[in-house]
C-alpha positions in Angstrom: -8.3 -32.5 69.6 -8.2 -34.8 72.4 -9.9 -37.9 72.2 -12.4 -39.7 74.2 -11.0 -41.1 77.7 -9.7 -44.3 77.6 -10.0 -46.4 80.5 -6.4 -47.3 81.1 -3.3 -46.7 79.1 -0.1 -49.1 80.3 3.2 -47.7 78.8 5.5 -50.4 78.3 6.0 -54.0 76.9 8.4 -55.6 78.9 7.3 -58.5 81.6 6.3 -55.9 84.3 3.7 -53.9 81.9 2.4 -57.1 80.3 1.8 -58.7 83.1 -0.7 -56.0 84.0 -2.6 -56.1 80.5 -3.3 -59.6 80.9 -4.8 -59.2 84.6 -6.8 -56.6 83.0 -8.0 -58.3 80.2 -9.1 -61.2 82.3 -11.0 -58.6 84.0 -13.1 -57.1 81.0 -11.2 -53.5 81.6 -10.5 -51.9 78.1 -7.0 -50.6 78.0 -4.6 -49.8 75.5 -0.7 -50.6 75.8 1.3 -48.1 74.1 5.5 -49.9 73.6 8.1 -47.1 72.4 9.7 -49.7 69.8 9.1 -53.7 70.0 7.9 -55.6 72.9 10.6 -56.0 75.5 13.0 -53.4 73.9 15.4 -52.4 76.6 15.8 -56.2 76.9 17.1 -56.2 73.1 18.9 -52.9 72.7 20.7 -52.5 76.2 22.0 -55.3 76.9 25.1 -57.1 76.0 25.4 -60.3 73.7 26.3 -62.7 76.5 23.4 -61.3 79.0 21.6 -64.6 80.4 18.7 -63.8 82.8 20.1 -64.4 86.4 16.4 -66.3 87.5 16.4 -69.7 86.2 13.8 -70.6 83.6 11.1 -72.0 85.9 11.4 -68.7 87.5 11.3 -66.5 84.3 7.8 -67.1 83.4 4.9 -64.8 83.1 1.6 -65.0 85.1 -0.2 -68.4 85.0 2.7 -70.0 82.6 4.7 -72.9 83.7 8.4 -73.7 82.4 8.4 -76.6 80.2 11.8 -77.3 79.2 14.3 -79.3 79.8 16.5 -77.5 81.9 14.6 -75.9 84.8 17.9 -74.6 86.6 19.3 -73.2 83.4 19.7 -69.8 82.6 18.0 -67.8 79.7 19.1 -66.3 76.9 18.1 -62.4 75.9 16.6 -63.7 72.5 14.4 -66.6 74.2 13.0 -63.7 76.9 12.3 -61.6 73.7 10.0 -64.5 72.7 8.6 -65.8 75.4 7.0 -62.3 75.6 5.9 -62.0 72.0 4.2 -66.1 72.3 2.7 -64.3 75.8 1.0 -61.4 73.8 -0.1 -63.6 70.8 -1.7 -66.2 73.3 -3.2 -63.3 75.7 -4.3 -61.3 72.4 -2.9 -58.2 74.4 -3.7 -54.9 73.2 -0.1 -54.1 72.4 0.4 -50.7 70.0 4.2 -51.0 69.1 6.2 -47.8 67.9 4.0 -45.5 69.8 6.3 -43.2 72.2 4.5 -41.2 75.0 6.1 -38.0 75.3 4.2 -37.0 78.3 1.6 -37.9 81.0 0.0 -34.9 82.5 -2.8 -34.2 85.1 -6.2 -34.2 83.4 -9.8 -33.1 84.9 -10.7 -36.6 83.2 -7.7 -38.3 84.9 -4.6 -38.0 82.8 -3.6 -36.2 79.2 -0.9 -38.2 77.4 1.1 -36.9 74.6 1.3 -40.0 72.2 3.4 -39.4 69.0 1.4 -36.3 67.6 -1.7 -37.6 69.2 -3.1 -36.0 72.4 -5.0 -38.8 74.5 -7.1 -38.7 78.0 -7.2 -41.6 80.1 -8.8 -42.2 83.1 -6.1 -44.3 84.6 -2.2 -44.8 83.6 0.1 -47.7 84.6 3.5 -46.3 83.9 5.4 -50.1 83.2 8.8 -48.5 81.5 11.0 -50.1 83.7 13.8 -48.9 85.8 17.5 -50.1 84.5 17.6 -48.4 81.4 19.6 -45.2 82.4 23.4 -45.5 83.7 24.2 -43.6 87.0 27.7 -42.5 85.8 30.0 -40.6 88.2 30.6 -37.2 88.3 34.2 -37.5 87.6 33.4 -39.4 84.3 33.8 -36.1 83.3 37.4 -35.9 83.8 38.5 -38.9 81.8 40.5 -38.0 78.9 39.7 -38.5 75.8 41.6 -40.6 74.5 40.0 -43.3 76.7 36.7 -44.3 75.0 34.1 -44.6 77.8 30.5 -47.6 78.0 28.4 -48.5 80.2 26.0 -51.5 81.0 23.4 -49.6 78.8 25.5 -49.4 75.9 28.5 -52.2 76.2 28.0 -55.6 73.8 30.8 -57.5 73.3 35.1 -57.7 74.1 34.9 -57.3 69.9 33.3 -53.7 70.1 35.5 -52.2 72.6 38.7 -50.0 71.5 41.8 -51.8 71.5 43.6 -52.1 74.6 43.2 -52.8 78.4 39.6 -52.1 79.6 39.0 -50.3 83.4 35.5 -52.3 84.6 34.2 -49.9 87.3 32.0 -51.6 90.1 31.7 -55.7 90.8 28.2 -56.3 91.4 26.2 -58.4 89.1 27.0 -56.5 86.0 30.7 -55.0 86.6 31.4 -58.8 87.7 29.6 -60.8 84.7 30.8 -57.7 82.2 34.8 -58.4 83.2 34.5 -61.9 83.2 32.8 -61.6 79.7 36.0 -59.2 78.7 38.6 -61.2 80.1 36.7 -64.9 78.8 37.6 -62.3 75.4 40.7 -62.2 75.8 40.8 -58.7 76.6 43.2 -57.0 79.7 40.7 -56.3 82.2 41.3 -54.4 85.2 38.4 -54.4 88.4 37.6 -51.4 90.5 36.0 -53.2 93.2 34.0 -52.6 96.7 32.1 -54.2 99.7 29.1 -56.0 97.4 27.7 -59.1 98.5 27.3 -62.0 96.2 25.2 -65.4 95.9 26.4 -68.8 95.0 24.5 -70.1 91.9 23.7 -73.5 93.4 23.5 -74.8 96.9 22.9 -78.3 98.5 21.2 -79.4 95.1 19.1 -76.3 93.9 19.2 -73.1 92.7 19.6 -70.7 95.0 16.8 -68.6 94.4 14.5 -71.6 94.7 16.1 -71.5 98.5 15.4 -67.8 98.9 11.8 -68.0 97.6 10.6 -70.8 99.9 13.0 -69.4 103.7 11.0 -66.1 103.1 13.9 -64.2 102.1 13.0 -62.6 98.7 9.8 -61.7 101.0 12.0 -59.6 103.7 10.0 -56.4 103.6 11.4 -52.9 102.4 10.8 -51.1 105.7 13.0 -54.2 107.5 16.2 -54.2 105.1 16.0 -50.1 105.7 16.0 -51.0 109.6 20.0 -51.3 108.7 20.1 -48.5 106.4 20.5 -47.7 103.0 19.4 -50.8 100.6 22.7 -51.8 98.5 22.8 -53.0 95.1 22.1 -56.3 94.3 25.2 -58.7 94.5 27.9 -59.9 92.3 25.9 -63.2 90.9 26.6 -65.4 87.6 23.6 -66.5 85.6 24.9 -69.6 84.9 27.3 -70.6 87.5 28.7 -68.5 90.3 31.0 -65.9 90.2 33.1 -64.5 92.3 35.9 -61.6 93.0 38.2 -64.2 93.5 37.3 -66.5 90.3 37.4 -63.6 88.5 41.2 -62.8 89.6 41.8 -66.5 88.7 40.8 -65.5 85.1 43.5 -63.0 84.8 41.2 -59.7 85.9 43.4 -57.7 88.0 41.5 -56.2 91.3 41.9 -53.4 92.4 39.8 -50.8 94.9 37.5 -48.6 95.1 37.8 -46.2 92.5 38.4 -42.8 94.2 38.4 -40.6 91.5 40.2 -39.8 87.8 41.9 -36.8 86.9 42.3 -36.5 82.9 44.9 -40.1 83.1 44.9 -40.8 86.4 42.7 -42.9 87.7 43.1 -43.5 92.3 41.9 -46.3 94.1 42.0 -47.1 97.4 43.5 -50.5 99.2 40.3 -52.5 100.1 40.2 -55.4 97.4 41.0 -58.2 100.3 38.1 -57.0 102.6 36.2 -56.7 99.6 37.1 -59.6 98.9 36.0 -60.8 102.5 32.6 -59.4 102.3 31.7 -61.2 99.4 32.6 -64.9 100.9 31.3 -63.4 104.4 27.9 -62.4 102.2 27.5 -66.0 100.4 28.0 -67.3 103.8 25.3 -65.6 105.8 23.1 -66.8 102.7 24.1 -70.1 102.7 23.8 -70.4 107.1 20.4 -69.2 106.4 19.3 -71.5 104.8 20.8 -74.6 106.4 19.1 -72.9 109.3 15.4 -73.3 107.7 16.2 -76.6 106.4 16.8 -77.7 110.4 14.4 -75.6 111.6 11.8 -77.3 108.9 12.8 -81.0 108.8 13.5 -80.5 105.3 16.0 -82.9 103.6 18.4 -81.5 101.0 21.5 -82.7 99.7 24.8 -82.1 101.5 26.8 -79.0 100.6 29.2 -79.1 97.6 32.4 -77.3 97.8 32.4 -74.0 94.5 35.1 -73.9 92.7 34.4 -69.7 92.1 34.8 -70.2 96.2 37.5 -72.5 96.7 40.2 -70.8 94.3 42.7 -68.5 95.5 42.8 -65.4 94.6 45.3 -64.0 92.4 46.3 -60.2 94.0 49.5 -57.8 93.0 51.9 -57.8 95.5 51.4 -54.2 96.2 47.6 -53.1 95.7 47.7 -50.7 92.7 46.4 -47.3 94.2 47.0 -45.5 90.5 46.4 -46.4 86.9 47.4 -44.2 84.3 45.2 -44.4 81.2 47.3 -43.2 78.9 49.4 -46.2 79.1 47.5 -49.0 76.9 43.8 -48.5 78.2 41.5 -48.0 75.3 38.1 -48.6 77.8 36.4 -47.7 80.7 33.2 -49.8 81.7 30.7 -48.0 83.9 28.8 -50.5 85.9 28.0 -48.3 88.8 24.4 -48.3 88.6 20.9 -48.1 86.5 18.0 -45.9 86.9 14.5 -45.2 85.3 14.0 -42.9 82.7 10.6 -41.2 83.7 11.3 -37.6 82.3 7.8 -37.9 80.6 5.8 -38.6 83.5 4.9 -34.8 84.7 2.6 -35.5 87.5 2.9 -34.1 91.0 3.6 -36.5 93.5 4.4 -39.2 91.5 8.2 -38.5 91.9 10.4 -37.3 94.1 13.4 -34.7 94.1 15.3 -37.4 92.3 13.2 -38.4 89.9 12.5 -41.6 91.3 9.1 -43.3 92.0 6.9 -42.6 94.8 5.1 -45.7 95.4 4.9 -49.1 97.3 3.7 -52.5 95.2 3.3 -49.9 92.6 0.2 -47.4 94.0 1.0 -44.0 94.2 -0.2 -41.1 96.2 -2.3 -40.0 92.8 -5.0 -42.2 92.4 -5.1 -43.9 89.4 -1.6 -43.8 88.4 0.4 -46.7 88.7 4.2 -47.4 88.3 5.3 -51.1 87.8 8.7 -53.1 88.5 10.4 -50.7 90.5 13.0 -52.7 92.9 12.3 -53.3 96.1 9.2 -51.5 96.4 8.0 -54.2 98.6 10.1 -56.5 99.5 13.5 -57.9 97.7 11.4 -60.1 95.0 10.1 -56.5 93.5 11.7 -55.0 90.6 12.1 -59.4 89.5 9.9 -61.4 87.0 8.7 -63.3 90.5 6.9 -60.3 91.5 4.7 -60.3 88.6 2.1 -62.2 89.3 1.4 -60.2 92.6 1.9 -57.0 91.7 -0.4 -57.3 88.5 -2.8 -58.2 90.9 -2.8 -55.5 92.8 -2.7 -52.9 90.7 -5.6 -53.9 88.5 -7.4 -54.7 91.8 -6.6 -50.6 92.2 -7.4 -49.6 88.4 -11.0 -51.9 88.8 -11.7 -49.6 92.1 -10.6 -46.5 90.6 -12.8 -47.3 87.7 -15.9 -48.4 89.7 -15.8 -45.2 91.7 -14.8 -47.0 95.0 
């Protein structure tokens, strides 16, 4: 039997789909928000124990809070995340139903039929807030390695303990390849780098955070349609949470650096020889940033404190003679870490033209082509800050401005 429409269903408790429930609240819109498991639980079930938020704590903070503590700059912790979002729902009194999976969202001549447990439900409007890091994008050739070589991912890898014994291949160097082999080799753990041309951020810079210099030059606000203007929009760079990190740094640790990872054949694992111009576009990355901003500072009279030399910067790094172009697995590796990538998982989500031939979302600030429908925290939907805690405010905003409309008849 289905039941009588509700006015909006959000599927999702993390910051993105919370954020949305509040805005509505404050609006008088009845809505329901339907959470798989507990509230923020891809935040505590995939990702690993040493995981520190990369924004600093007066960043990570949900609509209309404020960062009280005593360490502004400082990174946070998974488990202080987890409750900041529960003391957000208790405050907000948010219509949160936990351990209520949606197995599909389908086209409705009320507006959507949702599939809820062993409960068929009709809203009028959906806000689809399920996030989209909580599949790896693992390489075809995964499929080669042997198996005597257990194989994680960022999804699934927790701690140096965990991990088979033996050396551990780390496959990719931006934020989470580079934080995941410094967390292996901090271990104690052999840990060998594939790495490639990734661009990376300094932690601090002339007395601040360095997001707190890319919020107020604009550049978190560089528009989607001007970073495609030179092509395909890369990852997001190699950046410690808590200090900054850096190909070189990492070397200095005892990681061993090698290419790009060309493919595996049951041991063999091929690389190529770029680690010293990969090497090179990271500092030539970190540079641009940091010439950037000296260059708003001048532009803007504002006075900041002179540059200190990084020590993640100023090290040498530590390279084999030879670059190693082949690893064979068989010989001590009991690992490989694949940290080439996260997607959304939106297999439930059966409405035309709300995906493309990928899979992916089809939206911009989180609107889609089917009215009604929203899709929150996708990266880069608008602008560099999307996808980040510091979009939430904004995009909340206008999607209930969207779901109020839709409602209303407008």
């Amino acid at each position: 039997m289905v039941s009588v429409p509700l006015d909006c269903v959000i599927i999702g408790a993390g910051w993105a789909g919370l954020s949305v429930s509040a805005e509505l609240k404050a609006r008088g819109i009845d809505h329901v928000l339907f959470e798989r498991a507990r509230i923020g639980e891809t935040w505590r079930t995939q990702r690993w124990a040493s995981f520190l938020l990369n924004t600093p704590r007066y960043q990570t903070v949900m609509p209309g809070d404020v960062d009280t503590s005593d360490d502004p700059d400082g990174a946070m912790q998974i488990s202080e995340f987890i409750e900041m979002l529960e003391r957000y729902v208790r405050r907000k009194e948010l219509p949160v139903q936990c351990g209520r999976t949606v197995h599909s969202v389908e086209p409705h001549e009320t507006g959507f039929r949702l599939e809820v447990d062993s409960e068929v439900l009709v809203a009028r409007s959906v806000v689809v807030a399920t996030g989209d890091q909580n599949v790896a994008v693992i390489p075809p050739f995964a499929s080669e390695v042997s198996a005597g070589v257990a194989q994680f991912d960022t999804t699934n890898y927790r701690d140096p303990q965990s991990l088979p014994e033996g050396a551990v291949l780390v496959v990719g160097c931006a934020q989470s390849g580079g934080q995941i082999a410094e967390d292996l080799a901090l271990g104690g753990r052999t840990v060998y780098l594939s790495t490639s041309r990734v661009a990376r951020l300094v932690k601090q810079y002339r007395g601040r955070h360095v997001l707190a210099w890319m919020v107020d030059t604009g550049i978190l606000d560089i528009p989607r349609t001007e970073l495609l203007q030179a092509g395909p929009i890369a990852t997001r760079g190699l950046v410690g949470a808590d200090h900054t990190i850096s190909l070189q740094s990492l070397s200095a640790l005892g990681v061993v650096l090698l290419g790009r990872l060309q493919g595996i054949e049951g041991e063999i694992a091929r690389f190529d020889d770029g680690v010293r111009e990969n090497i090179r576009h990271g500092d030539r990355t970190a540079s641009d940033l940091k010439a950037r901003i000296d260059a708003w500072l001048a532009a803007n009279g504002v006075k900041a404190p002179p540059a200190q030399p990084d020590p993640a910067e100023t090290v040498e790094p530590v390279l084999p003679s030879v670059p190693i172009r082949e690893l064979d697995l068989s010989q001590g590796f009991g690992a490989i870490v694949w940290c080439t990538g996260v997607r959304g998982d939106y297999h439930f989500l059966r409405v035309p033209g709300a995906l493309d031939d990928r899979g992916a979302p089809v939206e911009t600030g989180g609107l889609t082509r089917v009215p009604g429908l929203c899709i929150a925290g996708v990266p880069y939907s608008i602008s560099r800050r999307s996808g980040t805690i510091l979009a939430a405010e904004m995009d909340a905003v206008r999607m209930a401005d969207h779901i109020e409309e839709f409602l209303r008849g407008d």
